[in-house]
C-alpha positions in Angstrom: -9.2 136.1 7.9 -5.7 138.2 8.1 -2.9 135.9 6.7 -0.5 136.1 9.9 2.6 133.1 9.5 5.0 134.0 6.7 2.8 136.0 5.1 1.1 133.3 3.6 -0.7 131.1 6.4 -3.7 131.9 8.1 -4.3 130.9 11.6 -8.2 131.0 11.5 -10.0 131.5 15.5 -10.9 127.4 15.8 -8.1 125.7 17.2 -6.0 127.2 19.7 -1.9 127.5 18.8 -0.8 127.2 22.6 -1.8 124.9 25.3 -0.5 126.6 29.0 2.0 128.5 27.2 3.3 125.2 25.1 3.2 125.6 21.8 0.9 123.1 20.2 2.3 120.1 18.4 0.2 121.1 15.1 1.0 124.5 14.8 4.7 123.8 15.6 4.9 121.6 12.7 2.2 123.8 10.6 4.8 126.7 11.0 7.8 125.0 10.4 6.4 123.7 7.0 5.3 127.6 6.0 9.4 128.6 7.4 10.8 125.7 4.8 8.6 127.0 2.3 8.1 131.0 2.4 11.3 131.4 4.6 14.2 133.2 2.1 16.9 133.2 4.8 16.3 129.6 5.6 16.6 129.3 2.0 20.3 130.7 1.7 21.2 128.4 4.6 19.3 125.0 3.2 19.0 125.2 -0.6 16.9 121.7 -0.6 13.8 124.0 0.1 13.8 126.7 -1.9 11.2 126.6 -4.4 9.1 124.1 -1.5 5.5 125.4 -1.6 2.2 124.5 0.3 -0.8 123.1 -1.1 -4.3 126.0 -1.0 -5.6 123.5 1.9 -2.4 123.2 4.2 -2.2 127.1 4.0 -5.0 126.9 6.7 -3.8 125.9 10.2 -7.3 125.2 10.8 -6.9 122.2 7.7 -3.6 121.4 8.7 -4.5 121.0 12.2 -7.6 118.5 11.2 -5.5 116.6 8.6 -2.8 115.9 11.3 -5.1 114.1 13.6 -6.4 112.0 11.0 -2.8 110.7 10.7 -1.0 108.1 11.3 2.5 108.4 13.2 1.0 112.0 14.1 2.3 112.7 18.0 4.5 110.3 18.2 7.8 111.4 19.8 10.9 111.6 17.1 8.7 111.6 14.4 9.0 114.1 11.3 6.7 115.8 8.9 8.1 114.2 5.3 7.2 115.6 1.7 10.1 113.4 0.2 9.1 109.9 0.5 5.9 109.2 -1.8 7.3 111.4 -4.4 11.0 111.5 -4.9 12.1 115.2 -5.5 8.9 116.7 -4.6 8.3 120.2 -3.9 5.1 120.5 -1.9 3.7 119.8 1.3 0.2 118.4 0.7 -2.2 116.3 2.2 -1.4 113.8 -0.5 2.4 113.7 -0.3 3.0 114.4 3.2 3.3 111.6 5.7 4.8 111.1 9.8 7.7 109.1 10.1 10.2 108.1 12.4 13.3 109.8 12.7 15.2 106.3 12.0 13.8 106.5 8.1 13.1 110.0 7.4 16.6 111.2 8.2 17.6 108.3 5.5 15.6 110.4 3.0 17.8 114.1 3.5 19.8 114.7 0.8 23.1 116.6 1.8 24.5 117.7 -1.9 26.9 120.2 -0.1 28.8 117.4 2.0 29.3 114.7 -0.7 31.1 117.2 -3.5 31.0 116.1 -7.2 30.7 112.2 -6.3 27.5 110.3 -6.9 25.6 110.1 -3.9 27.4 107.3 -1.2 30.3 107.8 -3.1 33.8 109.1 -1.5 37.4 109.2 -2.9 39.7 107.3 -0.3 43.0 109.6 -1.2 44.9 106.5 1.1 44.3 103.7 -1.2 43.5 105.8 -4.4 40.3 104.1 -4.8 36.5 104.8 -4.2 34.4 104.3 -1.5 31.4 104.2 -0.5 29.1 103.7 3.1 25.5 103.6 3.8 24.2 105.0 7.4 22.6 102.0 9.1 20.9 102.5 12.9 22.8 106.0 12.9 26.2 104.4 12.2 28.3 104.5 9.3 28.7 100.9 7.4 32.0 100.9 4.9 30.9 99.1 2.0 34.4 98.6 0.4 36.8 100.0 -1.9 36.1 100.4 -5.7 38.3 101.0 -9.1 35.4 103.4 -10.0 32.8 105.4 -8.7 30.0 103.4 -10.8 31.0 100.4 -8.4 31.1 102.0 -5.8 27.8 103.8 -6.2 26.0 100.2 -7.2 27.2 98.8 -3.8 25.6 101.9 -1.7 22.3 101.7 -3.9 22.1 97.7 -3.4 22.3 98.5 0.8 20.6 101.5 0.8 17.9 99.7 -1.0 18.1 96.6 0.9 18.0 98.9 4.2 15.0 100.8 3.6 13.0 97.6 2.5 14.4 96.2 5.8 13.5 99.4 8.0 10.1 99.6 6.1 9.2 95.8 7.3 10.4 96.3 10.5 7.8 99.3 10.9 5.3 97.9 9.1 1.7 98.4 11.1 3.3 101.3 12.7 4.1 103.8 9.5 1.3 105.0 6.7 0.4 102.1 4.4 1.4 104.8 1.7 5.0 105.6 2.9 5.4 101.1 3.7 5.1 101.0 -0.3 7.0 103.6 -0.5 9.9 102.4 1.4 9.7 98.9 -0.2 9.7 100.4 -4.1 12.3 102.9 -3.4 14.9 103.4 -5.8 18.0 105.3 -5.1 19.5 106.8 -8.3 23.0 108.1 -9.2 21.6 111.7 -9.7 20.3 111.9 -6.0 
């Protein structure tokens, strides 16, 4: 076998990669996972994935490819590929921390350190009122929480929503989502070094 995507993954001859000239739904999300993780300009651009690796297993499109029809959520339209969710800060996509979601809850999960500054995360200054704010994103739109003396009370009030959102969110697609990433979703804890 002749390693062939990134240098790293290894197509194998079993399952094709193109369906009438469309590029297969597994291999498109097989490759994208190798790009995030074995990709150094995509790394300049999004530092959230460098150091991202691969399990031995998903290195195989021919694994990967199995292990994504066994899923559930897998070829449903909008949904992502997600390492985040079962283990907070996690580095590697695996068959054991990778699950489907939909776009409503794993865009919840992104961390965007470069657009929030030196604030904790949900945190703004409001230079107007020389106070704090903070806003949680709830069914795409932005939801102003209020104005705070300090960023501690400020960060408390996005955790509480954000909290109470994905607890919310993980009811409402409860049946439809991975019994794994439900749990997940309903224990979640967002912390002030996110």
């Amino acid at each position: 076998m002749v390693k062939l995507v990134q240098g790293v993954g290894i197509i194998g001859s079993r399952y094709k990669i193109t369906d009438g000239g469309k590029m297969l739904l597994e291999y498109d999300y097989w490759k994208g996972l190798l790009r995030r993780c074995y990709d150094s300009k995509l790394h300049e651009k999004y530092v959230t994935y460098r150091n991202c690796t691969c399990s031995d297993n998903f290195i195989h499109y021919e694994y990967f490819y199995e292990w994504c029809n066994k899923q559930v959520g897998f070829g449903n339209k909008g949904w992502h590929l997600d390492k985040d969710l079962l283990y907070k800060g996690n580095k590697l996509y695996s068959e054991d921390t990778c699950v489907f979601l939909p776009r409503e809850i794993n865009s919840l999960l992104i961390k965007r350190c470069n657009e929030r500054g030196d604030y904790p995360i949900g945190v703004m200054w409001h230079k107007a009122t020389n106070k704090f704010t903070s806003q949680v994103s709830v069914k795409g739109k932005q939801k102003h929480l209020g104005l705070f003396k300090n960023k501690q009370d400020a960060f408390v009030a996005y955790k509480t929503a954000k909290e109470s959102y994905l607890k919310e969110l993980a009811n409402e697609w409860q049946g439809e989502i991975d019994e794994r990433a439900y749990r997940a979703l309903i224990n979640y804890q967002v912390e002030i070094t996110d």
